[in-house]
N, C-alpha and C positions, 0 to 999 in steps of 0.2 A: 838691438831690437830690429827685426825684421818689420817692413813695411809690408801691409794686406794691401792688397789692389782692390778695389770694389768690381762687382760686377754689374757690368751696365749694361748686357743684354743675354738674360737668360735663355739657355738652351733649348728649343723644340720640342714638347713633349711627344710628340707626332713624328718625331725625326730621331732614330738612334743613333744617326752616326753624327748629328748635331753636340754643342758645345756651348758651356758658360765665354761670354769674352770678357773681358777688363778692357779698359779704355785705351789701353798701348794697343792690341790686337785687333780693335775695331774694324776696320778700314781689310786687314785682309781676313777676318772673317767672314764680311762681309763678302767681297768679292767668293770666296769659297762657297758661302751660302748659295752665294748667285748659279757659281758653274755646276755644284750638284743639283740646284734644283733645276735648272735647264738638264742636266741629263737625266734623272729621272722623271720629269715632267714627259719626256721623249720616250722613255722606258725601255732604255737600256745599258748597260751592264758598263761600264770601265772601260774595258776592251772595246766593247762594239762603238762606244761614243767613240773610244781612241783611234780605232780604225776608218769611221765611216767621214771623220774629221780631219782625218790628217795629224792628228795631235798626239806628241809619246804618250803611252801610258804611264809610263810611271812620271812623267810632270803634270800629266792628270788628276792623277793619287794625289802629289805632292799640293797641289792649288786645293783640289776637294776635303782635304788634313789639315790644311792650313802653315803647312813645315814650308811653306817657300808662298810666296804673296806672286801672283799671274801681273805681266806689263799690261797695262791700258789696255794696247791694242787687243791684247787676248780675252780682254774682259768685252770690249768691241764686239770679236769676233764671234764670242758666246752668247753675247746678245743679238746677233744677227741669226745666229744658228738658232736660237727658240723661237724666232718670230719667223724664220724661212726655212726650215730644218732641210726639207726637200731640192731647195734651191740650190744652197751650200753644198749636199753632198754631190748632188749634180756637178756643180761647177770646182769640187774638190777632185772628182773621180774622173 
């Protein structure tokens, strides 16, 4: 008999590229929640975050998907970029 996971934080109805999570997945959902909605908050594209940031894009993807969980620092860094977007790219470029 297979084991159901509960879900314990239903998906965005507001957000299509959001996601049911279960309790193992929390944590980098979470984080992934964060880093899309910092870059569409910004309102732009994958790429343009990726480029204006310094940040691969496809480890963009992979955090924004949820397929690979971002280190601390990166979750830091993406918190510093919504609150100083301007600043950051400055002192990236």
């Amino acid at each position: 008999m297979v084991k159901k996971e509960h879900i314990i934080l239903p998906a965005d109805p507001t957000d299509q590229e959001d996601f049911d999570v279960t309790l193992e997945a929390m944590d980098r959902a979470q984080r992934a929640r964060l880093i899309r909605k910092t870059r569409t908050g910004l309102g732009l594209s994958q790429a343009e975050f990726a480029s204006r940031f310094c940040v691969p894009v496809g480890t963009l993807r992979d955090w924004e998907q949820a397929r690979s969980s971002p280190p601390d620092f990166a979750v830091a860094y993406v918190k510093v970029i919504g609150q100083h977007p301007d600043v950051v790219a400055k002192a990236v470029g």
